[in-house]
OpenMM code with the backbone's topology and positions (N, CA, C; nanometers):
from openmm import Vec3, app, unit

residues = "UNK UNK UNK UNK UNK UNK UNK UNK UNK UNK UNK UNK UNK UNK UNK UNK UNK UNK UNK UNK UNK UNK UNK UNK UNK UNK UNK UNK UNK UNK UNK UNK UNK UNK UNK UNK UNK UNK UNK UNK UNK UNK UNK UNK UNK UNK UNK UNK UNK UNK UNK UNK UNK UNK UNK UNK UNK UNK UNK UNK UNK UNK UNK UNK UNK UNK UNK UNK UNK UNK UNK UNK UNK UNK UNK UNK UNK UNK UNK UNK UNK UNK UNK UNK UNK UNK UNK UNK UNK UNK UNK UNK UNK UNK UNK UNK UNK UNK UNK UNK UNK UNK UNK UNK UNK UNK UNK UNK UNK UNK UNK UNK UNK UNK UNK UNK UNK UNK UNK UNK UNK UNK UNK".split()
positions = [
    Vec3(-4.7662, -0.2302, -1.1671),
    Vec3(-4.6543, -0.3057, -1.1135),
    Vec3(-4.5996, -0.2343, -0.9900),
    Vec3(-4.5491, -0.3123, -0.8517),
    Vec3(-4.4790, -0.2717, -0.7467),
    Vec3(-4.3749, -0.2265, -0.8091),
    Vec3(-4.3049, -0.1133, -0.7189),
    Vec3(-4.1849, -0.0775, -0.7768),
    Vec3(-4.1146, -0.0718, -0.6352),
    Vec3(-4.0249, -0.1851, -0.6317),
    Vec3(-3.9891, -0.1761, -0.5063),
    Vec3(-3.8201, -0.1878, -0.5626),
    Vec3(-3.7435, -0.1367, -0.4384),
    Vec3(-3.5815, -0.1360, -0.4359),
    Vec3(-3.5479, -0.1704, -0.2966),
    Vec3(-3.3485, -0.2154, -0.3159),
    Vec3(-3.2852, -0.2091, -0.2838),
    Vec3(-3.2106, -0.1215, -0.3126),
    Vec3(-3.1090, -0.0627, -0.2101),
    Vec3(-3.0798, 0.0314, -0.2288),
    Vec3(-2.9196, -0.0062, -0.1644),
    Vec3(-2.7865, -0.0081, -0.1849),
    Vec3(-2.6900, -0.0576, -0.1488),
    Vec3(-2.5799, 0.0493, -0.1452),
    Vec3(-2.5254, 0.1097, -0.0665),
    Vec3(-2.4167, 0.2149, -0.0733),
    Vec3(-2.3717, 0.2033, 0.1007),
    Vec3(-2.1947, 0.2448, 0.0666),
    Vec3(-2.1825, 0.2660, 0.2154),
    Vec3(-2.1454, 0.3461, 0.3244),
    Vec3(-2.2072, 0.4791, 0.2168),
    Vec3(-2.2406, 0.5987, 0.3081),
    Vec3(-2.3990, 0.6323, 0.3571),
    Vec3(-2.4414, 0.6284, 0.4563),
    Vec3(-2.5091, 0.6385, 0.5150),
    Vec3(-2.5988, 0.7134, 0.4314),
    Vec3(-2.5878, 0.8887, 0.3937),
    Vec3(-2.6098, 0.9922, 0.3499),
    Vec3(-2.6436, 0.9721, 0.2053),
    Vec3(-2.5825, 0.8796, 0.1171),
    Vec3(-2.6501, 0.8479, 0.0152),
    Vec3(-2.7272, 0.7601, 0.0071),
    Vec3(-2.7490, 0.6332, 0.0857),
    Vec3(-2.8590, 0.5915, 0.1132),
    Vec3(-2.9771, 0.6905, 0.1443),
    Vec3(-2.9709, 0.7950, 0.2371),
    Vec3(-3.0661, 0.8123, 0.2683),
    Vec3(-3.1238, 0.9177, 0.1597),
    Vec3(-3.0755, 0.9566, 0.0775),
    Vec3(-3.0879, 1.0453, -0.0837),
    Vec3(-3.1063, 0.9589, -0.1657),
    Vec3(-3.0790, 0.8586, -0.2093),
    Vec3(-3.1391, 0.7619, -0.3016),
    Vec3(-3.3194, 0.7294, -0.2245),
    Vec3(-3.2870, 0.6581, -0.0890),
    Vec3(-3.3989, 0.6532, -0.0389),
    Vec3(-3.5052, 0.7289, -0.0262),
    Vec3(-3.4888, 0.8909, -0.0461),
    Vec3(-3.5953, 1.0034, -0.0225),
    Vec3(-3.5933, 0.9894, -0.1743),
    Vec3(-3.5201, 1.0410, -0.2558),
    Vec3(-3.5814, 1.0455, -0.4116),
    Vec3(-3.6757, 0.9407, -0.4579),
    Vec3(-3.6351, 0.7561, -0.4034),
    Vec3(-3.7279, 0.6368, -0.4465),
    Vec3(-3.8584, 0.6829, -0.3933),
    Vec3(-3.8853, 0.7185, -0.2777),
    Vec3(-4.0029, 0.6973, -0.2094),
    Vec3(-4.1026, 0.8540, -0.2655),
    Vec3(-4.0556, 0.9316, -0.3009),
    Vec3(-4.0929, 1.0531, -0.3302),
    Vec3(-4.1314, 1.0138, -0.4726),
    Vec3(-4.0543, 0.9132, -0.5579),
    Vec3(-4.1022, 0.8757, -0.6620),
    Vec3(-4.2164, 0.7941, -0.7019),
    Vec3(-4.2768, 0.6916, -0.5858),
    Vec3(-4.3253, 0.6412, -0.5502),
    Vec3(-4.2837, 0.4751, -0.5470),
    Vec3(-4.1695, 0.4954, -0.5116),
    Vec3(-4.1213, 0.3526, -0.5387),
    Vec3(-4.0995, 0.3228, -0.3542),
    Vec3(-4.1350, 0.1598, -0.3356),
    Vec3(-4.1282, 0.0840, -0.2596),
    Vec3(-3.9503, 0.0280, -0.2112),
    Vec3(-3.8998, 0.1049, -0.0530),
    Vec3(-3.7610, 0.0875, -0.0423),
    Vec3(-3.7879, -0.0516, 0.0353),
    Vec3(-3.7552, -0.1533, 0.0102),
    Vec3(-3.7601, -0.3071, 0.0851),
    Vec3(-3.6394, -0.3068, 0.1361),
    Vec3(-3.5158, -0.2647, 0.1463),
    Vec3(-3.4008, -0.2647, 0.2245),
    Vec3(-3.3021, -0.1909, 0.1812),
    Vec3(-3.1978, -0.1939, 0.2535),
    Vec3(-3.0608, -0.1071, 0.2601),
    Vec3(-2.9616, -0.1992, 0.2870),
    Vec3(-2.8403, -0.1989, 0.2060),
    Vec3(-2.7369, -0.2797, 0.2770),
    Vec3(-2.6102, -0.1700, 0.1909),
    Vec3(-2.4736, -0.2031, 0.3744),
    Vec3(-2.3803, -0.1192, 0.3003),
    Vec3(-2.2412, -0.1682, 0.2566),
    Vec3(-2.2542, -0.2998, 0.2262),
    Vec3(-2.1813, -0.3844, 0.1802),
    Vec3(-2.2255, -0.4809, 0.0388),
    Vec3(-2.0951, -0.5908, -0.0306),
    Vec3(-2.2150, -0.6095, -0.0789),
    Vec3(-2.2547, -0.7715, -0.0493),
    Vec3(-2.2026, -0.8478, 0.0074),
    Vec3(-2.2647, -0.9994, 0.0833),
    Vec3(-2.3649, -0.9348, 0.1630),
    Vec3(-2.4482, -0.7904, 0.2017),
    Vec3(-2.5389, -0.8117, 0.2659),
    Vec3(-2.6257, -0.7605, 0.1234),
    Vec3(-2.5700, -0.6967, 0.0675),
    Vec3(-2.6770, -0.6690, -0.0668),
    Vec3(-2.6943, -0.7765, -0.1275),
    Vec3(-2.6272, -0.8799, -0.1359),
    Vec3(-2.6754, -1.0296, -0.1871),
    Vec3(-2.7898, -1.1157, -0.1299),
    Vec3(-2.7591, -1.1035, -0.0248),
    Vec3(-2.8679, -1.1713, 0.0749),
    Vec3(-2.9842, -1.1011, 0.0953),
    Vec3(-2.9968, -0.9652, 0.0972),
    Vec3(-3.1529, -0.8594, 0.1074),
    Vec3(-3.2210, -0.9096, -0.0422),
    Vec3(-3.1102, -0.9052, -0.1304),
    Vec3(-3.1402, -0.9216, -0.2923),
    Vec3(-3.2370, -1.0588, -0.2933),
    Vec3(-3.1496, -1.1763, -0.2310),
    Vec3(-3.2251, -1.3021, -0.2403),
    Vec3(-3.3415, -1.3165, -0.1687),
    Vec3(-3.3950, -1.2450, -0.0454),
    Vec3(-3.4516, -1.2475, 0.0546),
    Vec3(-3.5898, -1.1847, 0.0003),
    Vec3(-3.5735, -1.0530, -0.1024),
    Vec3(-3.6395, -0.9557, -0.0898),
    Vec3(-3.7140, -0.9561, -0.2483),
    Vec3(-3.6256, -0.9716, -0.3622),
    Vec3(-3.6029, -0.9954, -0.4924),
    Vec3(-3.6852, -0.8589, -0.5676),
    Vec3(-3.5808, -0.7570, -0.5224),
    Vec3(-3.6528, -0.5908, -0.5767),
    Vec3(-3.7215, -0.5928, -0.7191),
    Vec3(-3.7622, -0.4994, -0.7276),
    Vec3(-3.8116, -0.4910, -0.9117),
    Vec3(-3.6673, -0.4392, -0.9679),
    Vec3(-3.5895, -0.3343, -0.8988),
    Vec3(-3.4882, -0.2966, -0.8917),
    Vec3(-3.4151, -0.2944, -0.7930),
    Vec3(-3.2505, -0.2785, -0.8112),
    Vec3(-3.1306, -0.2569, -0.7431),
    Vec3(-3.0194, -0.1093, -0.7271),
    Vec3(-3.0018, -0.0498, -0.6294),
    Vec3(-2.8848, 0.0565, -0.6480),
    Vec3(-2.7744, -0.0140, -0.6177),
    Vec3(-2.6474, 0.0159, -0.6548),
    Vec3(-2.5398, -0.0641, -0.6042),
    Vec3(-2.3951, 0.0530, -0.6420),
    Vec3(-2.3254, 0.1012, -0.5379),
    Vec3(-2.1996, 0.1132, -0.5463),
    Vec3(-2.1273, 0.0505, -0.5497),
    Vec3(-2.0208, 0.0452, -0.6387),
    Vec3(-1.9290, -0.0038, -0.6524),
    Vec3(-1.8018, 0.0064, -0.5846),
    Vec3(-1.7585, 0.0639, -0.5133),
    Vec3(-1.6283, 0.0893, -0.4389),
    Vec3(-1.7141, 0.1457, -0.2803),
    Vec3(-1.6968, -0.0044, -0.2016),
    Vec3(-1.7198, -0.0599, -0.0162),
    Vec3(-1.6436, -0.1338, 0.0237),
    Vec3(-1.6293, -0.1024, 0.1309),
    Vec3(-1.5128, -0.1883, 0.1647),
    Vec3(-1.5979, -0.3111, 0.2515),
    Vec3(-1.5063, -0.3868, 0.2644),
    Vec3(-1.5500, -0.5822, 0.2745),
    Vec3(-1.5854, -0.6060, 0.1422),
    Vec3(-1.7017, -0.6285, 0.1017),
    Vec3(-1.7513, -0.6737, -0.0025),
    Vec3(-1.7733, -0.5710, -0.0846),
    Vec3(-1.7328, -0.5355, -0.2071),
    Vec3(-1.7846, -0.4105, -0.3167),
    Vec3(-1.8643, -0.4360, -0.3953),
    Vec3(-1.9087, -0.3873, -0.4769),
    Vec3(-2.0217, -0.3997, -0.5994),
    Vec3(-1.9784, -0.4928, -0.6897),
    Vec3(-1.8299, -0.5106, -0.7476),
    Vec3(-1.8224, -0.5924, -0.7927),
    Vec3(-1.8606, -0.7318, -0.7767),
    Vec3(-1.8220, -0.7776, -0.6312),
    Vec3(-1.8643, -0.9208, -0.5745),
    Vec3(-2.0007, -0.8954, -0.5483),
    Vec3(-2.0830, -0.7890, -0.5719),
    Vec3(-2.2451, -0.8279, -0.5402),
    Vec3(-2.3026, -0.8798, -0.6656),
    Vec3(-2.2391, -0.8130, -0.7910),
    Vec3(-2.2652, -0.8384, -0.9084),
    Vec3(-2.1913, -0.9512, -0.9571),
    Vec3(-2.1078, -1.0347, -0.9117),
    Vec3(-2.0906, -1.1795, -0.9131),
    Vec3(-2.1708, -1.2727, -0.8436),
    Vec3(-2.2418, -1.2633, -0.7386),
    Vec3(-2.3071, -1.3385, -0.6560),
    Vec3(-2.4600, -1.3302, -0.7097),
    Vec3(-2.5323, -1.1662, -0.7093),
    Vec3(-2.6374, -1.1717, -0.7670),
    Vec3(-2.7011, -1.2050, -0.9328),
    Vec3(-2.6485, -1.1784, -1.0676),
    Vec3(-2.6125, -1.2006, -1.1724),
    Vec3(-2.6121, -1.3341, -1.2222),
    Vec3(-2.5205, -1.4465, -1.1769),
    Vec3(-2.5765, -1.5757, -1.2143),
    Vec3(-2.6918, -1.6458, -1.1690),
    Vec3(-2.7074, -1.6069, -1.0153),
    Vec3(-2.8433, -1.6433, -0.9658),
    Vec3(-2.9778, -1.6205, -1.0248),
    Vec3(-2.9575, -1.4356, -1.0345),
    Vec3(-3.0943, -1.3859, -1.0636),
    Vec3(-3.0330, -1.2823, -1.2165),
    Vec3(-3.0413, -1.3316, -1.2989),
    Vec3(-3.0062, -1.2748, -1.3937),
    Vec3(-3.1394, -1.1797, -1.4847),
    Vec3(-3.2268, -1.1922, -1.4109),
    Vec3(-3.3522, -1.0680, -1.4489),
    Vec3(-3.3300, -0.9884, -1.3701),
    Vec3(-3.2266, -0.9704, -1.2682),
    Vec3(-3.1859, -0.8469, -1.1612),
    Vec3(-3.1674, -0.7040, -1.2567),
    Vec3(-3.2326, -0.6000, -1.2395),
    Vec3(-3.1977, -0.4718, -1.2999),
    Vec3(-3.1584, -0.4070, -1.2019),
    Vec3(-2.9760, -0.3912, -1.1902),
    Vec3(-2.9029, -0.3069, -1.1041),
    Vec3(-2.8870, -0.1834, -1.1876),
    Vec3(-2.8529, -0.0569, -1.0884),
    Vec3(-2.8501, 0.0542, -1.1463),
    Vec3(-2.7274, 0.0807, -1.0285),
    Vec3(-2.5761, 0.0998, -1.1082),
    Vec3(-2.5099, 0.1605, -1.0355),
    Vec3(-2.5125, 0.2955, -1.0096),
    Vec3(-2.4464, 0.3138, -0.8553),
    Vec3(-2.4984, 0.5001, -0.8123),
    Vec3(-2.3298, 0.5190, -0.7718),
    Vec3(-2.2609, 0.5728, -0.8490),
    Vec3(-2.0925, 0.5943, -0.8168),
    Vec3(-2.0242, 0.7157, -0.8275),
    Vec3(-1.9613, 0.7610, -0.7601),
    Vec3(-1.8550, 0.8536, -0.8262),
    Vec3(-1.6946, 0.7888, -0.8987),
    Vec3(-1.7325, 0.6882, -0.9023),
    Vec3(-1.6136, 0.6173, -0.9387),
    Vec3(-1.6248, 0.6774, -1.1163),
    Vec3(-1.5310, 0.6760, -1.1782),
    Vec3(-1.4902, 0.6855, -1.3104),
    Vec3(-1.3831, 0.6072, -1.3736),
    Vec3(-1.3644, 0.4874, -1.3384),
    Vec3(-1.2458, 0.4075, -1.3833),
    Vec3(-1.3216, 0.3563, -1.4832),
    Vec3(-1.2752, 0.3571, -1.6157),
    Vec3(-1.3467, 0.2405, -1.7266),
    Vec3(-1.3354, 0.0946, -1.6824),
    Vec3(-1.2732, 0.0858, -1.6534),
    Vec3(-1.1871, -0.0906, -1.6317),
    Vec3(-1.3092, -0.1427, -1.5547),
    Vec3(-1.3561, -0.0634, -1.4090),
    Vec3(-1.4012, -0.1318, -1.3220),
    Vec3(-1.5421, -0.1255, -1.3868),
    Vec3(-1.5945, -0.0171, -1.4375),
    Vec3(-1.7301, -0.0037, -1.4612),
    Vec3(-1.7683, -0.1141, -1.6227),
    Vec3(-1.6635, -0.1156, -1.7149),
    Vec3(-1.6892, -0.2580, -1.8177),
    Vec3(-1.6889, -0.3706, -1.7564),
    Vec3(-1.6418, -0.4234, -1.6281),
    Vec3(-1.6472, -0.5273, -1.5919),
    Vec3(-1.7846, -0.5512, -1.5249),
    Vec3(-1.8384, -0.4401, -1.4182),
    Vec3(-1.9539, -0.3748, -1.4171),
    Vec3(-2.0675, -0.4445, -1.4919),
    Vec3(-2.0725, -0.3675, -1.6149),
    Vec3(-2.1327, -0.3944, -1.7152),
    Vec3(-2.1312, -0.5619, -1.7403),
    Vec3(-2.0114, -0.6166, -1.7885),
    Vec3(-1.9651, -0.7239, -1.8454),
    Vec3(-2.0779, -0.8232, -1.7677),
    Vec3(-2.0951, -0.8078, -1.5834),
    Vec3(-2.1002, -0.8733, -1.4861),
    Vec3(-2.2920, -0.8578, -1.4906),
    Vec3(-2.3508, -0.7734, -1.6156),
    Vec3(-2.4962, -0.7794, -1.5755),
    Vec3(-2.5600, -0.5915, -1.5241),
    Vec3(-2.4810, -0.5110, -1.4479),
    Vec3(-2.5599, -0.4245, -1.4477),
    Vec3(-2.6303, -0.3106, -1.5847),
    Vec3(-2.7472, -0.2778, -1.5302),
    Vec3(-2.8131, -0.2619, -1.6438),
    Vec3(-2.7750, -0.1034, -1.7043),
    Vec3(-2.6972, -0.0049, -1.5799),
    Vec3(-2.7004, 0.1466, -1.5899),
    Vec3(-2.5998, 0.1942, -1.5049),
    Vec3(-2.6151, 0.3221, -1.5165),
    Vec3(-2.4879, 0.4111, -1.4391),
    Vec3(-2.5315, 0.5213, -1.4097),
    Vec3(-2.5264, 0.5676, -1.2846),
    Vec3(-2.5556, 0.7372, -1.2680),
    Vec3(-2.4218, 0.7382, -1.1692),
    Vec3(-2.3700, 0.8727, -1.2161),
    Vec3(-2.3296, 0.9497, -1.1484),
    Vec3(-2.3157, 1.0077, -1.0095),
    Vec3(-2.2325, 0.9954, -0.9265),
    Vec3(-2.2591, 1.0911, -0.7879),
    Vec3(-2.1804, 1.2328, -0.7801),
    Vec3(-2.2009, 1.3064, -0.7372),
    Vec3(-2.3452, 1.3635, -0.6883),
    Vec3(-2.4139, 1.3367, -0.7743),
    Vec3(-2.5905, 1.3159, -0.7923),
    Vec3(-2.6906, 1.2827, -0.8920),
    Vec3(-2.7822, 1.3756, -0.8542),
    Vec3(-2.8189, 1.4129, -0.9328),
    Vec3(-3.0176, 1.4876, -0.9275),
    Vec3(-3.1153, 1.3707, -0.8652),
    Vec3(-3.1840, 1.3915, -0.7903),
    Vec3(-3.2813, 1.2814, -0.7857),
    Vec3(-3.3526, 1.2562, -0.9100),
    Vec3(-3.3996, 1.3607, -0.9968),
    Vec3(-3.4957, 1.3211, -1.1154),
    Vec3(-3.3733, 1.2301, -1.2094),
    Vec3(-3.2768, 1.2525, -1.1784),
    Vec3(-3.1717, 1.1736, -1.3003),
    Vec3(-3.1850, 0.9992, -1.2484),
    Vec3(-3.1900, 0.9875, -1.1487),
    Vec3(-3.2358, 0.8316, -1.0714),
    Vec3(-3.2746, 0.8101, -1.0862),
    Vec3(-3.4290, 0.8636, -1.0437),
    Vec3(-3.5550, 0.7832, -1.0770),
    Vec3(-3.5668, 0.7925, -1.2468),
    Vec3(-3.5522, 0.8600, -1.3348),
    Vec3(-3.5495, 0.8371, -1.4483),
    Vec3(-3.4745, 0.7145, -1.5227),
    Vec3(-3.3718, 0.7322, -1.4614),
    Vec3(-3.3038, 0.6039, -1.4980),
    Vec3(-3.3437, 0.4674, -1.4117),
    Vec3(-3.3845, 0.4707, -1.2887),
    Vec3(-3.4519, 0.3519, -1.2401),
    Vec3(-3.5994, 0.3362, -1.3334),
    Vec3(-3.6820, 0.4277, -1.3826),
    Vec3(-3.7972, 0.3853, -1.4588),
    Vec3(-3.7740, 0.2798, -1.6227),
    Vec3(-3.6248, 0.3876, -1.6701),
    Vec3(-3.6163, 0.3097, -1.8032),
    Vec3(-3.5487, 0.1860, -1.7660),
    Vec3(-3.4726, 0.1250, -1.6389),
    Vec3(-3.4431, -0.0021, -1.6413),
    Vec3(-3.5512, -0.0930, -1.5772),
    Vec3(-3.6767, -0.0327, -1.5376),
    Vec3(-3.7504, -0.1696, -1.5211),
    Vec3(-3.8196, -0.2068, -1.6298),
    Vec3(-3.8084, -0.1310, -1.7214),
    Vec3(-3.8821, -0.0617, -1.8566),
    Vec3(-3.8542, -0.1945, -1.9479),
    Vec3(-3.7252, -0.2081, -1.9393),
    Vec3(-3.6475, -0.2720, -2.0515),
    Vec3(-3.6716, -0.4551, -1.9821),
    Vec3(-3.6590, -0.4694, -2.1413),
    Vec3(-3.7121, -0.6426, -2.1368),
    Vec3(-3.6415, -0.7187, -2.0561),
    Vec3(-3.6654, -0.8292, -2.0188),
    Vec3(-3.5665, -0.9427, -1.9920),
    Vec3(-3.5314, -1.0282, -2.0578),
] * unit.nanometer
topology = app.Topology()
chain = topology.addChain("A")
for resn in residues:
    res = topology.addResidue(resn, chain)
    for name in ("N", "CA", "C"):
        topology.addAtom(name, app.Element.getBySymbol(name[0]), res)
């Protein structure tokens, strides 16, 4: 199976650390967006095996990507990448379809591990 991603954050610098860990993993990066109406549209355009997605961007946040992408494509396996720690936002998170959570700062092996067990898991 391709293992291709999106990769959605809107610091530059963690894109490009998610992006070196995917590709080092051997996974396929099909785009970057640092909002999330453009992570919706790469999402529809592109339709990853997987998703990264922060949750706290300004214009559009993770939350509204995970409203837009979720009813559409509800075999979407997002993997949020946050330093956020609010329960509230991350159950709704959840509530809204994503499949996982890592931590920021992250290990790269803690990513790709957790990007392997969510393409892993059924639909």
């Amino acid at each position: 199976m391709d293992k291709t991603l999106l990769v959605v954050d809107d610091a530059l610098i963690i894109r490009k650390q998610i992006v070196d860990a995917a590709t080092d993993a051997g996974w396929t990066v099909v785009g970057e967006a640092d909002n999330g109406l453009t992570a919706y549209e790469l999402y529809k355009l592109h339709r990853p095996t997987a998703m990264t997605l922060d949750l706290i961007m300004p214009e559009h946040n993770g939350i509204s990507a995970l409203e837009r992408i979720m009813p559409e494509f509800p075999e979407a396996r997002i993997v949020l990448v946050s330093a956020l720690n609010q329960k509230e936002i991350l159950k709704k998170a959840f509530a809204l379809g994503a499949a996982d959570f890592v931590i920021k700062p992250f290990r790269p092996e803690v990513l790709i591990d957790t990007l392997e067990t969510v393409v892993g898991m059924p639909t």
